[in-house]
KEKOLTOR-541216 format. One line per 3 residues: their letters; for each residue z, y, x of C-alpha. Coordinates in steps of 0.1 Angstrom, whole numbers. Each point is the difference from the previous one (the first is absolute). Layout:
BEGIN
A = Z,Y,X  ... .
END
This chain:
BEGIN
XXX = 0,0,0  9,28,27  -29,-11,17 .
XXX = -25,12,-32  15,29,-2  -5,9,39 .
XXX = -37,-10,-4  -5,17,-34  17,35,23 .
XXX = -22,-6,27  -32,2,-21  13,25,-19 .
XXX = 6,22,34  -37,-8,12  -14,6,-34 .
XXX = 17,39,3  -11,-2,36  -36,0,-10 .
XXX = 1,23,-24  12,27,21  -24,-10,26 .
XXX = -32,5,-27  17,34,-13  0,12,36 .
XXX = -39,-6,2  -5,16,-30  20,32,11 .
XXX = -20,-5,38  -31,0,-19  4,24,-23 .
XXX = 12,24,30  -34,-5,22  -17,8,-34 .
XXX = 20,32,-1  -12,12,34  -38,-10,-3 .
XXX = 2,23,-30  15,25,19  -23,-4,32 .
XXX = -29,3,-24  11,20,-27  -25,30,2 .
XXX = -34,-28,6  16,-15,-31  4,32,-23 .
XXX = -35,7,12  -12,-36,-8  16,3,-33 .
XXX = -17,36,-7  -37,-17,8  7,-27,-23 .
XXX = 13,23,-29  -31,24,6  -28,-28,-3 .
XXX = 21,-12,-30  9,29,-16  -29,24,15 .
XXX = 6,38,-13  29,-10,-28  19,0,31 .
XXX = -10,37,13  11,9,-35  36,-23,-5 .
XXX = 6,21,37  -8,35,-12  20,-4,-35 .
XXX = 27,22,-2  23,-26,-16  -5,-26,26 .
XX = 10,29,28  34,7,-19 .
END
């Protein structure tokens, strides 16, 4: 009987163990995201922009000059 219960802590531990190992890789990952976007945050604004203009093509000259849009 104790011997169940040491084995059912010691996969309860690992089970924790991993866990915190995948949140750690999530936070990693998410932080290198962070600072690509940062690195390359005025070639994305201006990617962004382009797209928007071929999609939107002057409706977005106009949503820019509105007066309610500027605040």
């Amino acid at each position: 009987m104790v011997f169940s219960k040491l084995k059912i802590r010691r996969q309860l531990r690992n089970c924790q163990g991993e866990e915190a190992m995948g949140t750690v890789e999530v936070v990693l990952i998410l932080a290198v995201l962070v600072g690509i976007a940062l690195i390359f945050r005025t070639y994305l604004f201006s990617f962004v922009n382009d797209i928007m203009a071929n999609i939107l093509g002057d409706s977005l000259s106009e949503i820019r000059n509105n007066p309610l849009v500027q605040g």
